[in-house]
Every structure is written in C-alpha cells, then in structure tokens.
N, C-alpha and C positions, 0 to 999 in steps of 0.2 A: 537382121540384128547381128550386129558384130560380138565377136567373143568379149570384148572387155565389157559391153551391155548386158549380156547375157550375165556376167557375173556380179555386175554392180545393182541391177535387179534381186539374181538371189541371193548378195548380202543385205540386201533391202530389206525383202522378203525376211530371212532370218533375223535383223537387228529387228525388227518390229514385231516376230513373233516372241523373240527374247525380251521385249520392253513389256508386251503384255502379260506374259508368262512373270516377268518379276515385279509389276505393276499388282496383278493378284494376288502372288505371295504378299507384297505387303499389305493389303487389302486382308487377308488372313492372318498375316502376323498381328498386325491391329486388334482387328476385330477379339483376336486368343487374347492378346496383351489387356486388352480393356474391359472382357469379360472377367479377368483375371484381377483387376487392377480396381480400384475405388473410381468411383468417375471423374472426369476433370476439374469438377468445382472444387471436390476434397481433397485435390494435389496440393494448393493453395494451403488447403489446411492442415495437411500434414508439416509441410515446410514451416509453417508460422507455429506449428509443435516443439519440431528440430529445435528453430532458431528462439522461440521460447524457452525450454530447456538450457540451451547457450547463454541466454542473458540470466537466466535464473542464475547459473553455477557461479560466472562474474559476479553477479547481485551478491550470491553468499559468502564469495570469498572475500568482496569488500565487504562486507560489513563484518566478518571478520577478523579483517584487519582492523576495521576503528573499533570494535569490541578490547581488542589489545590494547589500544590507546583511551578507554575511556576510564581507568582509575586517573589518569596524567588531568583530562579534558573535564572531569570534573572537581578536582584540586582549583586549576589555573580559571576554570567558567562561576568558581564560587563568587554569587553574588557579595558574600559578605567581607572579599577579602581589598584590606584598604593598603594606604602608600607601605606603612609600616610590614604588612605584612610580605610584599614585593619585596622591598627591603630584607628584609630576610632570607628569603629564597634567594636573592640574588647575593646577598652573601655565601650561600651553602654553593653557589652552584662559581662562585669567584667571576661572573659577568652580571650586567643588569639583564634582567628577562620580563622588566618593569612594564606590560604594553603601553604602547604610546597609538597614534594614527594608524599605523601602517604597520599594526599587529595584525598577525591573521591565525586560525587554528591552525592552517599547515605550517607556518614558519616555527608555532611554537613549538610541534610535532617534531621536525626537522632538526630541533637543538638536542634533544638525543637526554631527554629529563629523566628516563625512566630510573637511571644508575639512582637518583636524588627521591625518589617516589614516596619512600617510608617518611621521609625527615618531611616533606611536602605535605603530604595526608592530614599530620599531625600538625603544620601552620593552619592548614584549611577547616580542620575540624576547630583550632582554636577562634579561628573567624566565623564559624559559623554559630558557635557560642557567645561573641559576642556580641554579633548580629543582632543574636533573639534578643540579648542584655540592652542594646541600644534601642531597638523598637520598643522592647515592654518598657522602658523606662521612658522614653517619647511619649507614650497612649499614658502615663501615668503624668506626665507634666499636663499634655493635652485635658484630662479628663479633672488634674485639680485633686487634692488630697480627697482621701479616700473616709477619714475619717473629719469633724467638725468640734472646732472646742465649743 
C-alpha cells in the first residue's frame, strides 16, 4: 500500500468512526429531548394553542373596535328611521348620508359621524317613538274600533 492509501484509509477509518460517534449523540440528544418534551401528536397542539391565543387577541381587538362604533351602527341600522329623518342628519352633517344601493356599514363608519353622535341619538330615538306610534296605530285600524255604539 502506498502512503496516500494508507492515509485515505485512516481518514476513512476516522470520518466513519466520527459519523457514528455523532450519529449516537443525536440518538441521545433525541431520545433527552422527547423524554423531556410532550410527544409528537401534542406539538400539533401546542402550536394550534399559540396560534389560538393569536386569533383570540385580533378577535378582541376587533370587536373592540366595532364596540366604538356601535352607538353610530345603531342610530344609522334604526329600523324606524324614514326619508325625513335622513334628511335631517344630512342636514346636521351639511352632505347626504341618505343610504341608497351601495350603502355599506364600512362606508358609513368611514364618514367620520362620531363628531354628529349626540344630535344623531336624538333623530333615532325620535324614530323609534314613532315607529311604535305607527305600528300601534296600524293594529288599531287593522283590528277596527275598540269600542261599538
């Protein structure tokens, strides 16, 4: 055997006893790690924790935002409020905010109503007084005088 055999052998020799030697270390590093470690099915469920907890925090910060906006959301979603009383509002506010088609709650959100909120409260609340006035007064035609001469 020639000398560069001789040593291409006992780099051999040594790269193979170092691949076992670091082959068992990880073999042990494992084995520590996963005795140490919850088993593999519950990695899955720690992370679906994590990122639970993540959507949670988004979840609460948005609905705290439309918490802000829902004295606005239910002024403007008042079933009882008619042309008249748009009219109104879009007088306080000096543009029409009258919906039409292509109303949506973010655009309404987006016109920036809050500064208008008190004077708003107060059309809503009148609409929803005469709402109840318009229906009981309906059920009273429908139903025919209440008394008979």
């Amino acid at each position: 055997k020639t000398g560069w055999m001789v040593r291409l052998m006992a780099l051999t020799r040594t790269m193979s006893m170092r691949r076992s030697e670091t082959s068992g270390e990880l073999c042990t590093n494992w084995r520590r790690h996963s005795q140490n470690q919850a088993d593999p099915e519950n990695i899955a469920t720690k992370d679906k924790g994590v990122a639970g907890k993540n959507i949670a925090a988004k979840m609460k910060g948005k609905v705290s935002d439309f918490k802000e906006n829902l004295p606005l959301i239910q002024c403007i979603c008042n079933k009882g409020m008619r042309d008249r009383h748009w009219d109104q509002m879009s007088k306080i506010v000096e543009f029409s905010i009258k919906p039409d088609n292509d109303t949506t709650l973010r655009k309404m959100i987006d016109l920036n109503l809050e500064p208008y909120l008190e004077k708003f409260e107060s059309i809503s609340e009148a609409a929803t007084k005469e709402f109840g006035l318009e229906k009981a007064m309906a059920k009273m035609v429908r139903n025919g005088p209440i008394w008979s001469s």
